[in-house]
N, C-alpha and C positions, 0 to 999 in steps of 0.2 A: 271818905265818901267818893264814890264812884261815879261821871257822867257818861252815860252811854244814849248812842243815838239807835231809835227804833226802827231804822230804814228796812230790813229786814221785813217784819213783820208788815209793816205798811205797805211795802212797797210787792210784796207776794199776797198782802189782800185786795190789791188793785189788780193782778196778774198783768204786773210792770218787768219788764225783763232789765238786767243790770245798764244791758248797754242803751235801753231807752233811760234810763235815770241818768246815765252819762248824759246823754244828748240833753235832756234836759237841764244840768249843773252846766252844761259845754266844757265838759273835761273829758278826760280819757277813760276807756271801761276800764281799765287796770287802777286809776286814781280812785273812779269810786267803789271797785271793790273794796281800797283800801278803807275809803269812809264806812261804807257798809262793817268794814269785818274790826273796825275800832280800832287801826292801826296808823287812824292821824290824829294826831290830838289837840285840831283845832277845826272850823270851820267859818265862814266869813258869813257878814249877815246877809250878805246880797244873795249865797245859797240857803240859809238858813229859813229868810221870808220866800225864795222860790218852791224849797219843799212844805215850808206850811201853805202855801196857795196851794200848790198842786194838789196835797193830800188833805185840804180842807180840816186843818188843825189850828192849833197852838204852838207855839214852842213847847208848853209846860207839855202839850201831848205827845211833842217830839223826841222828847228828850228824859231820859229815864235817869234817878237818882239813887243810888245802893250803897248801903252801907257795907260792903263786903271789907274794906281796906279799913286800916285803923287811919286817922289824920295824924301827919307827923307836923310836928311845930320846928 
């Protein structure tokens, strides 16, 4: 199972540009492209609850579940 974060799509239905979602995480546009493009594989909850305020969500809305990968034990 696979977590991926929805920022993408949320954040082009607000017509949010990348380096406004920086400004608002207070990290660097290059960090959260990185977020955006699922090339970190953690996030903190302090940003976690600031993008569910922002985008009037859930985490469960945030945050997308895919069974693409098998679970290795």
């Amino acid at each position: 199972m696979t977590v991926r974060l929805r920022l993408k799509e949320l954040r082009t239905a607000k017509e949010i540009t990348q380096r406004e979602m920086a400004a608002l995480l207070n990290t660097t546009e290059t960090n959260y492209r990185r977020l955006e493009g699922q090339k970190i594989s953690s996030i903190s909850y302090i940003n976690l609850d600031t993008l569910c305020k922002f985008f009037g969500c859930t985490p469960n809305e945030l945050l997308e579940f895919t069974n693409d990968q098998p679970v290795q034990h």
